[in-house]
mmJSON file of the N, C-alpha and C atoms, coordinates in Angstrom:
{"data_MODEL":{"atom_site":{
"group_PDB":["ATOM","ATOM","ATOM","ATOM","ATOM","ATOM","ATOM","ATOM","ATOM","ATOM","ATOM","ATOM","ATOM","ATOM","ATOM","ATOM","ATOM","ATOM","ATOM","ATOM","ATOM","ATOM","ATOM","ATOM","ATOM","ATOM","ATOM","ATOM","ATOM","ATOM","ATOM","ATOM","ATOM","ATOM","ATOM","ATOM","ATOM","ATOM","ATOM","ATOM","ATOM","ATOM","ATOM","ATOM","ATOM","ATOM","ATOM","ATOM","ATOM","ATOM","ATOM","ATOM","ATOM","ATOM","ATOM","ATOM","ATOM","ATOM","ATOM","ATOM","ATOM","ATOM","ATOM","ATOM","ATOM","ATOM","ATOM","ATOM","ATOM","ATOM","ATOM","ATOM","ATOM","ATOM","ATOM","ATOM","ATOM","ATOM","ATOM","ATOM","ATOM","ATOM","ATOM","ATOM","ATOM","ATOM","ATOM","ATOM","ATOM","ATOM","ATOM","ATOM","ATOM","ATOM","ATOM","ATOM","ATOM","ATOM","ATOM","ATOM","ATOM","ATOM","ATOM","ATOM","ATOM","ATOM","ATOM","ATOM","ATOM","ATOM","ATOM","ATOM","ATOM","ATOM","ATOM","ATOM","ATOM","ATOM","ATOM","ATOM","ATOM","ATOM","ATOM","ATOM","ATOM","ATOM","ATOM","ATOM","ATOM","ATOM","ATOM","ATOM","ATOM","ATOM","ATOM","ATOM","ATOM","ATOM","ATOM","ATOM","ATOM","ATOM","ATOM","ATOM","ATOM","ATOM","ATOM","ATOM","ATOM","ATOM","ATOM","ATOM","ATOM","ATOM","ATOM","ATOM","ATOM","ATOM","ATOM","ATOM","ATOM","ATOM","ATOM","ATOM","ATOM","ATOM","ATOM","ATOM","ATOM","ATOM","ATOM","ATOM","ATOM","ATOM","ATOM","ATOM","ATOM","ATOM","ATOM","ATOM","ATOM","ATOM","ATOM","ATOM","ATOM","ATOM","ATOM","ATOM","ATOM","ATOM","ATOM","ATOM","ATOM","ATOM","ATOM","ATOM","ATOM","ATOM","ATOM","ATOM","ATOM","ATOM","ATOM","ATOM","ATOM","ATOM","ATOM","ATOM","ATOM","ATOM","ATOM","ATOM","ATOM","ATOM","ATOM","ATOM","ATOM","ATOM","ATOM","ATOM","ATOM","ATOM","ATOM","ATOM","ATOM","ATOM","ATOM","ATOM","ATOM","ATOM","ATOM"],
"id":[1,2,3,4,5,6,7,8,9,10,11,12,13,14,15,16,17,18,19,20,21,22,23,24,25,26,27,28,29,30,31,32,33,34,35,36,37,38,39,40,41,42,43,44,45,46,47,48,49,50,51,52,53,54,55,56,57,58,59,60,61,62,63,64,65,66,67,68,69,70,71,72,73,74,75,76,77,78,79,80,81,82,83,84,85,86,87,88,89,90,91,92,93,94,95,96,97,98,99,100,101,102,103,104,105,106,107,108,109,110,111,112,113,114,115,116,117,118,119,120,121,122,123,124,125,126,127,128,129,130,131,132,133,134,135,136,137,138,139,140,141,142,143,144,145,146,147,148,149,150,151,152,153,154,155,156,157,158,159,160,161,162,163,164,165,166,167,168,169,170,171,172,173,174,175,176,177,178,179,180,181,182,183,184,185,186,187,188,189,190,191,192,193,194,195,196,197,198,199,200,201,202,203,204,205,206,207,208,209,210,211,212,213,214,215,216,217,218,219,220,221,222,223,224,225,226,227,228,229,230,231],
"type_symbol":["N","C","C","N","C","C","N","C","C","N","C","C","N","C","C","N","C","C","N","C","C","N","C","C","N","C","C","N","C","C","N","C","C","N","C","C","N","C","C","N","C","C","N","C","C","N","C","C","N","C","C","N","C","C","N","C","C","N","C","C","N","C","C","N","C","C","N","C","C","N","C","C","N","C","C","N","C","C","N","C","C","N","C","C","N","C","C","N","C","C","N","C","C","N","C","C","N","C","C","N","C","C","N","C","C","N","C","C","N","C","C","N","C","C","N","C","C","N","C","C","N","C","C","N","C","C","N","C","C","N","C","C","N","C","C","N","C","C","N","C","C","N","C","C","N","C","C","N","C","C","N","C","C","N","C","C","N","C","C","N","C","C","N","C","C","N","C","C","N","C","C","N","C","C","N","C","C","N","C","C","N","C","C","N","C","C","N","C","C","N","C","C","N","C","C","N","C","C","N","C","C","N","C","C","N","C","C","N","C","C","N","C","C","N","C","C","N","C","C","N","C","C","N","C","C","N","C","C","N","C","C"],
"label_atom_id":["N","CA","C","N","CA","C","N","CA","C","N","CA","C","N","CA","C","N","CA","C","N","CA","C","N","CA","C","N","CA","C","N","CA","C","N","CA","C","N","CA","C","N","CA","C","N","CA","C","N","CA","C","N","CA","C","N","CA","C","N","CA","C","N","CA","C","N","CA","C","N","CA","C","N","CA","C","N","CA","C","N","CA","C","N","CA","C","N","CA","C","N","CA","C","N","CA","C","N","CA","C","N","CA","C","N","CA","C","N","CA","C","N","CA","C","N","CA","C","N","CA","C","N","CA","C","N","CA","C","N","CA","C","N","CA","C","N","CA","C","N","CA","C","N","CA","C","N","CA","C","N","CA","C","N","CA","C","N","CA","C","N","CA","C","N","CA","C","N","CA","C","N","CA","C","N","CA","C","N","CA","C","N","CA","C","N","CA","C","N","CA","C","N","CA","C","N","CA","C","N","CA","C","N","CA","C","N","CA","C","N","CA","C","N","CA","C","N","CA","C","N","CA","C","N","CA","C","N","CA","C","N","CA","C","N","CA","C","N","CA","C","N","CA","C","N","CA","C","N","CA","C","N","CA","C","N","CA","C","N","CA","C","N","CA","C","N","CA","C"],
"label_alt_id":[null,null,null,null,null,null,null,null,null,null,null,null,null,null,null,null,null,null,null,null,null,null,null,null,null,null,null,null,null,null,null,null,null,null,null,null,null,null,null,null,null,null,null,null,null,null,null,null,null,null,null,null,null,null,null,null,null,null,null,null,null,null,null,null,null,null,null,null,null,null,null,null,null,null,null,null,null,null,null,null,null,null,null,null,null,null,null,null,null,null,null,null,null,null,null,null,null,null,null,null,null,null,null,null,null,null,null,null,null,null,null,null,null,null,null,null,null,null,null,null,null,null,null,null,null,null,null,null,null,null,null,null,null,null,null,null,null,null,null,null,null,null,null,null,null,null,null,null,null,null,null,null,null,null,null,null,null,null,null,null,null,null,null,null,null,null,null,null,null,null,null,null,null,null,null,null,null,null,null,null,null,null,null,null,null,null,null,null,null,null,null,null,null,null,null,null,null,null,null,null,null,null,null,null,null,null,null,null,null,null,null,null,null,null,null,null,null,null,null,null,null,null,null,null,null,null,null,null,null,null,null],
"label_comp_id":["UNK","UNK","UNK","UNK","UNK","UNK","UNK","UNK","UNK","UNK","UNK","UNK","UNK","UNK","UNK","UNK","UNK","UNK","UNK","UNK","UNK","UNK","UNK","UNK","UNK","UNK","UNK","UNK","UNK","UNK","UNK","UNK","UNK","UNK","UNK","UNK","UNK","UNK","UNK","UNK","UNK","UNK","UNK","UNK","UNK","UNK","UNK","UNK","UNK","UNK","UNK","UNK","UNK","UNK","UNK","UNK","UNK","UNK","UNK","UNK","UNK","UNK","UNK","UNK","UNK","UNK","UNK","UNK","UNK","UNK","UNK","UNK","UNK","UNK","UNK","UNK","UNK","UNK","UNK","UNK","UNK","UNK","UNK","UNK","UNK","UNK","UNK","UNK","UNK","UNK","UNK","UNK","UNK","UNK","UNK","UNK","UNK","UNK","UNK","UNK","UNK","UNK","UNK","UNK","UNK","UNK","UNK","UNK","UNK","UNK","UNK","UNK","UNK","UNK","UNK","UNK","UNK","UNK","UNK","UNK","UNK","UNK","UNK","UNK","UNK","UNK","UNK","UNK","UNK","UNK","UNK","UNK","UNK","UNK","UNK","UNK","UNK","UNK","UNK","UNK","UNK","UNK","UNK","UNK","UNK","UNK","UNK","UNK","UNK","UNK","UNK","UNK","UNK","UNK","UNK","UNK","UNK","UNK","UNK","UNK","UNK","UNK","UNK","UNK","UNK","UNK","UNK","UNK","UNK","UNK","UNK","UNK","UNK","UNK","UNK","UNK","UNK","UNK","UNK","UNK","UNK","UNK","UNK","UNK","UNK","UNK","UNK","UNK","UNK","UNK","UNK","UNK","UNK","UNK","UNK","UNK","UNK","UNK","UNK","UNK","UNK","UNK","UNK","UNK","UNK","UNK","UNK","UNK","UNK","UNK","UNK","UNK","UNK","UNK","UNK","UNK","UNK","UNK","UNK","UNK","UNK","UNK","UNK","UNK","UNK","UNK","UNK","UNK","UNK","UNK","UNK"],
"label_asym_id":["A","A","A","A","A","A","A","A","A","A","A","A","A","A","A","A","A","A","A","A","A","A","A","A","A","A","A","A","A","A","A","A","A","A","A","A","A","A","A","A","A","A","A","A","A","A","A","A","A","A","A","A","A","A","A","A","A","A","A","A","A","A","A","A","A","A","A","A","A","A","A","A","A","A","A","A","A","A","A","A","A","A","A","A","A","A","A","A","A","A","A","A","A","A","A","A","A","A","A","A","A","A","A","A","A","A","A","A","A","A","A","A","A","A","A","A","A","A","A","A","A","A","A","A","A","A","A","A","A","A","A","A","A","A","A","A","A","A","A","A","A","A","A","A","A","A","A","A","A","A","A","A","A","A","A","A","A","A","A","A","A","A","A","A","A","A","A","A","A","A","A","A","A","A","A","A","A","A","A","A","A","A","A","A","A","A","A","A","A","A","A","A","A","A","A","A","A","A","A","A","A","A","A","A","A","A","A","A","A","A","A","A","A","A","A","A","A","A","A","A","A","A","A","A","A","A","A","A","A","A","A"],
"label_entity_id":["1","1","1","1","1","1","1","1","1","1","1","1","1","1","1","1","1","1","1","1","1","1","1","1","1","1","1","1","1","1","1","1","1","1","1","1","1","1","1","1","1","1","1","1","1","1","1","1","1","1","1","1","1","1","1","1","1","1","1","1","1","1","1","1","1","1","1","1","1","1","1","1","1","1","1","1","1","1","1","1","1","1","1","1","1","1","1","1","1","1","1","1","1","1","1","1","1","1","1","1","1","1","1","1","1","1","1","1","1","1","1","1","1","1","1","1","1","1","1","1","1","1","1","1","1","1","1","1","1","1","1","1","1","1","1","1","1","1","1","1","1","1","1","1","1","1","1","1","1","1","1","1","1","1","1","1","1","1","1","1","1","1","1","1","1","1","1","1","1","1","1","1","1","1","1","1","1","1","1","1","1","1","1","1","1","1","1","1","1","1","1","1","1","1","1","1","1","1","1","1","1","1","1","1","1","1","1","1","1","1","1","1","1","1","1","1","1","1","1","1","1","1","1","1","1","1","1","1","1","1","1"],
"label_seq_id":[1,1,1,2,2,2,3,3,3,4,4,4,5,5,5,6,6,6,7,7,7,8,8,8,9,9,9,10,10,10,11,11,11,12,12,12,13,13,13,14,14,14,15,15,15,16,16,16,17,17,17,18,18,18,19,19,19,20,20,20,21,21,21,22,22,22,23,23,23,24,24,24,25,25,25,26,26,26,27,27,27,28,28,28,29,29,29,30,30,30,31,31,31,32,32,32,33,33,33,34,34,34,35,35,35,36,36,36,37,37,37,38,38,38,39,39,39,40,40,40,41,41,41,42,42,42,43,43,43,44,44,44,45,45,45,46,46,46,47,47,47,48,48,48,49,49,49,50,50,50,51,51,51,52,52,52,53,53,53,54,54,54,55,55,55,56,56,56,57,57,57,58,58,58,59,59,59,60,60,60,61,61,61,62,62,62,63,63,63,64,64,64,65,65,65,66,66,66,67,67,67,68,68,68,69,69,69,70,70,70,71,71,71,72,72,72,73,73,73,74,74,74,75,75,75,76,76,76,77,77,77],
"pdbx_PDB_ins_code":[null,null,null,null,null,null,null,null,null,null,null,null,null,null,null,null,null,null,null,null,null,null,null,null,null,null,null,null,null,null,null,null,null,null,null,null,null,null,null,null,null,null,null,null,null,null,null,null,null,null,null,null,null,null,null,null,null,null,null,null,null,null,null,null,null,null,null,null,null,null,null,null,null,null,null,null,null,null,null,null,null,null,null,null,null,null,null,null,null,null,null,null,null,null,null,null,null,null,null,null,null,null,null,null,null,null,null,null,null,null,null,null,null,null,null,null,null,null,null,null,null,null,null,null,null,null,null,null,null,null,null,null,null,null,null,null,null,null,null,null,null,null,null,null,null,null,null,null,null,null,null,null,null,null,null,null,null,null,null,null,null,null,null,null,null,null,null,null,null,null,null,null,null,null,null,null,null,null,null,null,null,null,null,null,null,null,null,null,null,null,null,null,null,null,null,null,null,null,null,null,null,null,null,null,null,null,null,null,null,null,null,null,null,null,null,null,null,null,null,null,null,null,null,null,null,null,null,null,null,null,null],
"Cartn_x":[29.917,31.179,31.027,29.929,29.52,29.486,28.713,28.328,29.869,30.823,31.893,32.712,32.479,33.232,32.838,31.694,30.741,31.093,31.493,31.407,32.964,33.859,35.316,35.291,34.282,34.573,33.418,32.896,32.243,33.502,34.1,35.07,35.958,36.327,37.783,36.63,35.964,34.935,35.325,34.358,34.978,35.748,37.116,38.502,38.432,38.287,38.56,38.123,36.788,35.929,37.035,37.043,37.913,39.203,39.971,41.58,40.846,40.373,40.377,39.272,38.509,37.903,38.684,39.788,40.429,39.864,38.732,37.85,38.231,38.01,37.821,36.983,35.888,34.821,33.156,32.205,30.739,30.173,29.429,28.144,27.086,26.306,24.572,23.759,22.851,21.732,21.79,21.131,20.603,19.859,18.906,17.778,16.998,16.029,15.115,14.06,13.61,12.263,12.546,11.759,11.802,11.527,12.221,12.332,10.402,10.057,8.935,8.73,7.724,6.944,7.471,8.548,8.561,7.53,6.699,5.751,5.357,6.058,5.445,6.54,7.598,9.071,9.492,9.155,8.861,8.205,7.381,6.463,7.54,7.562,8.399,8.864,7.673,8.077,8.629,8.52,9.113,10.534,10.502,12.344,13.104,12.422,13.23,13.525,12.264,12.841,14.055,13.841,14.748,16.622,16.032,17.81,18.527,17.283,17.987,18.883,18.991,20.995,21.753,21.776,22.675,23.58,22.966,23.274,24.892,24.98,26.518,27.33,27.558,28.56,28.755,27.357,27.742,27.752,27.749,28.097,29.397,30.212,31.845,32.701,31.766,32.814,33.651,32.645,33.537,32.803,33.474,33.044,32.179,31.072,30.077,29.8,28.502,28.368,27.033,25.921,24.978,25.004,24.745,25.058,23.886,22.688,21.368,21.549,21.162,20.887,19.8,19.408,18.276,17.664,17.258,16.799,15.403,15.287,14.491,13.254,12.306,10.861,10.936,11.639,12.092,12.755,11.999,12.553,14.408,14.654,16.455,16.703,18.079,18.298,19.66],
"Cartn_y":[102.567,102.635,102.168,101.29,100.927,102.079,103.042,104.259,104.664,105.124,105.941,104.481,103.36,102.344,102.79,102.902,103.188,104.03,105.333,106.892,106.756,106.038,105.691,105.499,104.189,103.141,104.429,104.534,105.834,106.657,107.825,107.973,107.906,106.566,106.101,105.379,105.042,104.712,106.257,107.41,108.191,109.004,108.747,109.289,108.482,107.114,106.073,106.766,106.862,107.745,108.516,109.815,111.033,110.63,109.86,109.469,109.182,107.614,107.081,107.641,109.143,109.65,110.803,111.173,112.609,113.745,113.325,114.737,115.039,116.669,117.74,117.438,117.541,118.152,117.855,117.416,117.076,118.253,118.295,119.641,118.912,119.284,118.862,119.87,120.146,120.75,120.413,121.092,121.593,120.892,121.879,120.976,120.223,119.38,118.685,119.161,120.405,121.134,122.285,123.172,124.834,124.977,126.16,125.83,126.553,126.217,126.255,127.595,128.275,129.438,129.087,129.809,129.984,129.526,129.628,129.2,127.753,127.294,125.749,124.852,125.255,124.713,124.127,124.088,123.755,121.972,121.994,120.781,119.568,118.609,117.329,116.882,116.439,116.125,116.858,118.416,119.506,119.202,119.847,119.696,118.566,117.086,116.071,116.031,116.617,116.639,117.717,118.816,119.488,119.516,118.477,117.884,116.832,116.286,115.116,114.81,116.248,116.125,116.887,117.336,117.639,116.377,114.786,113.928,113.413,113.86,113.728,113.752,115.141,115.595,115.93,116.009,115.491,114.313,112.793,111.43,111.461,112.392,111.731,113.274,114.032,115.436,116.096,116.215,117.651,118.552,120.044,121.159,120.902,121.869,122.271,123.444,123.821,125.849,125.437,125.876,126.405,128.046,127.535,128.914,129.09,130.472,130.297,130.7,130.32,130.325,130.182,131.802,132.457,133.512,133.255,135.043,134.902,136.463,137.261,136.591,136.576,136.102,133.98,133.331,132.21,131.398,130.141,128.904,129.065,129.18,128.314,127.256,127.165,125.748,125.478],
"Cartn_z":[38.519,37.808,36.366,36.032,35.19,33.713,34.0,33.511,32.974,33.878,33.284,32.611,32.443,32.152,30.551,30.043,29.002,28.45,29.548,28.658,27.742,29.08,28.317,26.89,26.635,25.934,24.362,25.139,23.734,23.243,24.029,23.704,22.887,23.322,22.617,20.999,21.146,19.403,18.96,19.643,18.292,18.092,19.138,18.652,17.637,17.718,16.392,15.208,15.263,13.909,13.146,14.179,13.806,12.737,13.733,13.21,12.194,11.991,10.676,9.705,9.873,8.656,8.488,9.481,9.174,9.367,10.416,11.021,11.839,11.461,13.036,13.742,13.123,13.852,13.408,13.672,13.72,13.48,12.266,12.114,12.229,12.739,12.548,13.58,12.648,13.71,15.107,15.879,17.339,17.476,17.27,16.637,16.033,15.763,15.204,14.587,14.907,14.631,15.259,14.549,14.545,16.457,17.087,18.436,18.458,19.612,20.21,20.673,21.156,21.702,23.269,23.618,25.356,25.997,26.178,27.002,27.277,25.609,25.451,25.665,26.211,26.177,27.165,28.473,29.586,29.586,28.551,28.091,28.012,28.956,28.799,27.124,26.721,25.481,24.511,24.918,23.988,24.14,25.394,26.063,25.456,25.598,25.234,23.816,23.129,21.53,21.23,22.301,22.034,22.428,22.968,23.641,23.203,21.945,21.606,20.648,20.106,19.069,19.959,20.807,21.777,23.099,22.757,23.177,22.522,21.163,20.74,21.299,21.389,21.978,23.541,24.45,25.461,26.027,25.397,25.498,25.188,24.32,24.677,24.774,25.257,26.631,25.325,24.21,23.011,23.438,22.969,23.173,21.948,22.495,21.305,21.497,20.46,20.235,19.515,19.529,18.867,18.218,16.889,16.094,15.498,15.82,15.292,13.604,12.729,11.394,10.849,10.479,9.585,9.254,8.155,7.986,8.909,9.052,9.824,9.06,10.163,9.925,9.059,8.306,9.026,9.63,9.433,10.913,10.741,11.634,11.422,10.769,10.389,9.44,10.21],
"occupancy":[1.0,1.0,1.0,1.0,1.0,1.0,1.0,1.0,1.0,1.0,1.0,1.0,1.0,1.0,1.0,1.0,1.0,1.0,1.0,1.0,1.0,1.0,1.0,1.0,1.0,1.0,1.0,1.0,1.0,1.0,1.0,1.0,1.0,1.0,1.0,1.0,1.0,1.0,1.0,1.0,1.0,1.0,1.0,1.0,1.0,1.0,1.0,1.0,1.0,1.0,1.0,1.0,1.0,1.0,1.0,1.0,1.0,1.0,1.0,1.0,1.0,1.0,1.0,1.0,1.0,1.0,1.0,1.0,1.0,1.0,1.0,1.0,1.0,1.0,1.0,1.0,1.0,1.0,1.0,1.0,1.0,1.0,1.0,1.0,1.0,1.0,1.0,1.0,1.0,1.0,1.0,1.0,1.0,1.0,1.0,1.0,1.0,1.0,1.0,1.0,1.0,1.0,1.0,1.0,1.0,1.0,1.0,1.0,1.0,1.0,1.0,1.0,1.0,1.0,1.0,1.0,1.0,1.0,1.0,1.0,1.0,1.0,1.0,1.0,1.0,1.0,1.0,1.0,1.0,1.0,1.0,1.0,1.0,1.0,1.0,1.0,1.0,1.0,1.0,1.0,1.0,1.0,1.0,1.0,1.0,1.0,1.0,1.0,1.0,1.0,1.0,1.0,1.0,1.0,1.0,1.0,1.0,1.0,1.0,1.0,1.0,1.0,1.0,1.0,1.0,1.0,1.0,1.0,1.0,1.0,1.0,1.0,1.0,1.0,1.0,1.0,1.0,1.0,1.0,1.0,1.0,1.0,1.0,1.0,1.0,1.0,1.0,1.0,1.0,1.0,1.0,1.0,1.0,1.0,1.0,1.0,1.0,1.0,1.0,1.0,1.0,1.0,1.0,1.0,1.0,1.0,1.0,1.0,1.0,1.0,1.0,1.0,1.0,1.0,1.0,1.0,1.0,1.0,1.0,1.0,1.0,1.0,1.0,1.0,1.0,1.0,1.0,1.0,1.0,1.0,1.0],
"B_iso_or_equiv":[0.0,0.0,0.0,0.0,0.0,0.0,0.0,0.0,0.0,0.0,0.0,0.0,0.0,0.0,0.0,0.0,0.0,0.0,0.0,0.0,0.0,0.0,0.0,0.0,0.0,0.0,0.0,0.0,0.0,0.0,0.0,0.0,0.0,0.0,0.0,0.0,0.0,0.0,0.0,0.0,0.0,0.0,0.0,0.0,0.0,0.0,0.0,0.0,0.0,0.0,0.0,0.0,0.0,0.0,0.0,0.0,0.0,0.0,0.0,0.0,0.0,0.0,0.0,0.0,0.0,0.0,0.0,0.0,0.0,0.0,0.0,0.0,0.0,0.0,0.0,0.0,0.0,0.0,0.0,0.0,0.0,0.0,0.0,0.0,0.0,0.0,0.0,0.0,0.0,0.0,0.0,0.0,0.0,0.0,0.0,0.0,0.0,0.0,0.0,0.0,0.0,0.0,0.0,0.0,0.0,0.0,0.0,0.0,0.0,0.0,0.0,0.0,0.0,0.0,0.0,0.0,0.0,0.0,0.0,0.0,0.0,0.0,0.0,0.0,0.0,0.0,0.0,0.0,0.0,0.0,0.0,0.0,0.0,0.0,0.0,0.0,0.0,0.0,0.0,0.0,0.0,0.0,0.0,0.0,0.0,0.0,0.0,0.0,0.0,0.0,0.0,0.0,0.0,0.0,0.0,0.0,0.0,0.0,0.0,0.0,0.0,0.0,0.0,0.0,0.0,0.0,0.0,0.0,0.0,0.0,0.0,0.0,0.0,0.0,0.0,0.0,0.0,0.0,0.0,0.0,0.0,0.0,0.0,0.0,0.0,0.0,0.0,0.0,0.0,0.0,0.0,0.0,0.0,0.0,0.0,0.0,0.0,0.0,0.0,0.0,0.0,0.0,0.0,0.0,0.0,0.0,0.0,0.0,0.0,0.0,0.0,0.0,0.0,0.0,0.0,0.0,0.0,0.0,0.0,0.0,0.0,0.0,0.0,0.0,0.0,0.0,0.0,0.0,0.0,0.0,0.0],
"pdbx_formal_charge":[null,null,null,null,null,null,null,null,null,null,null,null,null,null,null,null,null,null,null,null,null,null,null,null,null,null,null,null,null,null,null,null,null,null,null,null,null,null,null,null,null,null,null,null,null,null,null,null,null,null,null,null,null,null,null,null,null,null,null,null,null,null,null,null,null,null,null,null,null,null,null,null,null,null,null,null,null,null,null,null,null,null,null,null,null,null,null,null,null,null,null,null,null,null,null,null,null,null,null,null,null,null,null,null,null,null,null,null,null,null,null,null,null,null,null,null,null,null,null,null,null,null,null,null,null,null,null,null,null,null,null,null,null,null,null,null,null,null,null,null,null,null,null,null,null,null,null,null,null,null,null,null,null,null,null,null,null,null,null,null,null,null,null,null,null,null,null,null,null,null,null,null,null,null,null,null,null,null,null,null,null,null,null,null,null,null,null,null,null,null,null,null,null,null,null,null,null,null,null,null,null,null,null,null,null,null,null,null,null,null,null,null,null,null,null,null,null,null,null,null,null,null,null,null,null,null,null,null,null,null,null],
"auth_seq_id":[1,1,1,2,2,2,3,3,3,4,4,4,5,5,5,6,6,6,7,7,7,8,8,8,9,9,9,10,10,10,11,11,11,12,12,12,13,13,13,14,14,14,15,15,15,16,16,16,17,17,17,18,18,18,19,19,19,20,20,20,21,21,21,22,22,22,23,23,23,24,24,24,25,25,25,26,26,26,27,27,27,28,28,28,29,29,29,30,30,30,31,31,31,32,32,32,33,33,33,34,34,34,35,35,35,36,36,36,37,37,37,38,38,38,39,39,39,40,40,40,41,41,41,42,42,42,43,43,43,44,44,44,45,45,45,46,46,46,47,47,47,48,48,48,49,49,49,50,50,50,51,51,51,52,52,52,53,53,53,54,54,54,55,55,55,56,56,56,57,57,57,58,58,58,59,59,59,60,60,60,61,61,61,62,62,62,63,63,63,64,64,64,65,65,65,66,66,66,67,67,67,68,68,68,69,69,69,70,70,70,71,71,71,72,72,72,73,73,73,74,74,74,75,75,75,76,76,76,77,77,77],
"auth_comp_id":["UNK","UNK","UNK","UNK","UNK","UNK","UNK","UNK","UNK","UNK","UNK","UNK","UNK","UNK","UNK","UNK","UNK","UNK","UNK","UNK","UNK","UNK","UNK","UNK","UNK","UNK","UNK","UNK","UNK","UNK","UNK","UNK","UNK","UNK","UNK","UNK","UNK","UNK","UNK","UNK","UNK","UNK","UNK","UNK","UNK","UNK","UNK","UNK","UNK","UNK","UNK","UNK","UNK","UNK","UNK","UNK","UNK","UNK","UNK","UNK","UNK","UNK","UNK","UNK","UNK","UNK","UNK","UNK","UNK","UNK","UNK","UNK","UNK","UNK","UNK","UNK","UNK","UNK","UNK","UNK","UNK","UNK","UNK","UNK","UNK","UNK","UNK","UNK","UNK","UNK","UNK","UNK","UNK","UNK","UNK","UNK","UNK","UNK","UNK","UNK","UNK","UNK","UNK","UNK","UNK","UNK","UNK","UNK","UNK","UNK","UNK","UNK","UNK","UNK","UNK","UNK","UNK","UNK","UNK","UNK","UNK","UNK","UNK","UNK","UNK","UNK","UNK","UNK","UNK","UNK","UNK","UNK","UNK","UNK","UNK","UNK","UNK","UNK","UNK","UNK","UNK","UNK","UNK","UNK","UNK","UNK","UNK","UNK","UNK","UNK","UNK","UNK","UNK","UNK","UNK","UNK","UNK","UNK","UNK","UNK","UNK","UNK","UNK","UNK","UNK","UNK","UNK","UNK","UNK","UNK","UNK","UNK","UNK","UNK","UNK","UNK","UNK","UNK","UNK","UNK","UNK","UNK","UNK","UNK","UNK","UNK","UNK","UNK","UNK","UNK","UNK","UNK","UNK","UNK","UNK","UNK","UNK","UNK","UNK","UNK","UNK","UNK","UNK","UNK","UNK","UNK","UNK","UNK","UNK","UNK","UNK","UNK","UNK","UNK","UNK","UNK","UNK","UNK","UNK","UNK","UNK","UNK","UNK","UNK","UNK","UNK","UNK","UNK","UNK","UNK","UNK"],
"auth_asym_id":["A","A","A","A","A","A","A","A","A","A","A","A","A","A","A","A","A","A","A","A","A","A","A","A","A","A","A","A","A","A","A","A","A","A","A","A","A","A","A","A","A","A","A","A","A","A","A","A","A","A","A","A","A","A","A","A","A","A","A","A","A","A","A","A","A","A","A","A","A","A","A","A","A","A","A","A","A","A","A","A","A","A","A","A","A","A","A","A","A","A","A","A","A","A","A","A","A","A","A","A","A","A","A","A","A","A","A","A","A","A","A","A","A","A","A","A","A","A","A","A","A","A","A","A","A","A","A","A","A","A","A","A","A","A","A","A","A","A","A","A","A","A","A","A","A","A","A","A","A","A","A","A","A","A","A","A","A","A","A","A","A","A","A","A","A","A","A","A","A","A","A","A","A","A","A","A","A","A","A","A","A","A","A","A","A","A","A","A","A","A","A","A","A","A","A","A","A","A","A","A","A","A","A","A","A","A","A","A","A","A","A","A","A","A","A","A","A","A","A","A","A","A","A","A","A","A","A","A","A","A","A"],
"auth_atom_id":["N","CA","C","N","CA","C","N","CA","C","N","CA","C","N","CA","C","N","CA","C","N","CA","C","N","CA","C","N","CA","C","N","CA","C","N","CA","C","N","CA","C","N","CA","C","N","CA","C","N","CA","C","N","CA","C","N","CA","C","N","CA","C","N","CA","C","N","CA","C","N","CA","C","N","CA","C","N","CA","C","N","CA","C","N","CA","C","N","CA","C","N","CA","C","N","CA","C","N","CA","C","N","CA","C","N","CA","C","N","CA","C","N","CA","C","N","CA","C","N","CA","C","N","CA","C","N","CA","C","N","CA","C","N","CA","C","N","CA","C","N","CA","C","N","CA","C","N","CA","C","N","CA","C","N","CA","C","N","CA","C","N","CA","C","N","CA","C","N","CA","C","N","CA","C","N","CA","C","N","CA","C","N","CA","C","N","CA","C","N","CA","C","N","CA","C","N","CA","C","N","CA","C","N","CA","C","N","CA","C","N","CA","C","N","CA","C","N","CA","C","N","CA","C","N","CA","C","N","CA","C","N","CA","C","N","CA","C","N","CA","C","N","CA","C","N","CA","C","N","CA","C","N","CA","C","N","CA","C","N","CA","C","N","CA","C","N","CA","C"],
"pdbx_PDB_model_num":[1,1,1,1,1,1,1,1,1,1,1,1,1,1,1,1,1,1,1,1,1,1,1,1,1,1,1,1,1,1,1,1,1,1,1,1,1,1,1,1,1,1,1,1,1,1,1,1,1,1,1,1,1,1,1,1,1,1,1,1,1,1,1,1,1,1,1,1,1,1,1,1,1,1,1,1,1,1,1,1,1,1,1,1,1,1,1,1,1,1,1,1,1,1,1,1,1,1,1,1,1,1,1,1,1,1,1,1,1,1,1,1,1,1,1,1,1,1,1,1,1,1,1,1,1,1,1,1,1,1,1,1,1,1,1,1,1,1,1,1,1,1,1,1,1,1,1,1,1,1,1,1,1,1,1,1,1,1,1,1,1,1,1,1,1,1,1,1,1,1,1,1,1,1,1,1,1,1,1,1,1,1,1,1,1,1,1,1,1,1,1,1,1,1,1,1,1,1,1,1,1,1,1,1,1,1,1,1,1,1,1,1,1,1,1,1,1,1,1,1,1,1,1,1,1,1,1,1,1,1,1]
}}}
């Protein structure tokens, strides 16, 4: 019970944020680094780098969207 006592208490911090900066809404990358070759993605340490700005917004239950951004032939930004 501990756990959802936590997720509450995250929560209600950044409704706080929001109100008192007058935000909608959080932009930031997906990602951390250009995504990986399928094959290599599977790789523990890949995966975890790759999940680790996606911890935002599922630590206090907002909708989110990944939107890929870039031209053809480079990395996303």
């Amino acid at each position: 019970m501990h756990g959802l006592k936590s997720i509450g208490q995250l929560c209600a911090y950044w409704d706080q944020i929001y109100s008192a900066l007058k935000m909608d809404a959080i932009l930031y990358p997906t990602l951390c680094c250009g995504a990986p070759r399928i094959e290599n993605a599977g790789q523990p340490d890949i995966f975890n780098k790759l999940i680790r700005n996606t911890d935002i917004a599922r630590s206090e239950g907002a909708p989110n969207v990944t939107v890929p951004v870039a031209d053809p032939g480079n990395l996303s930004v």
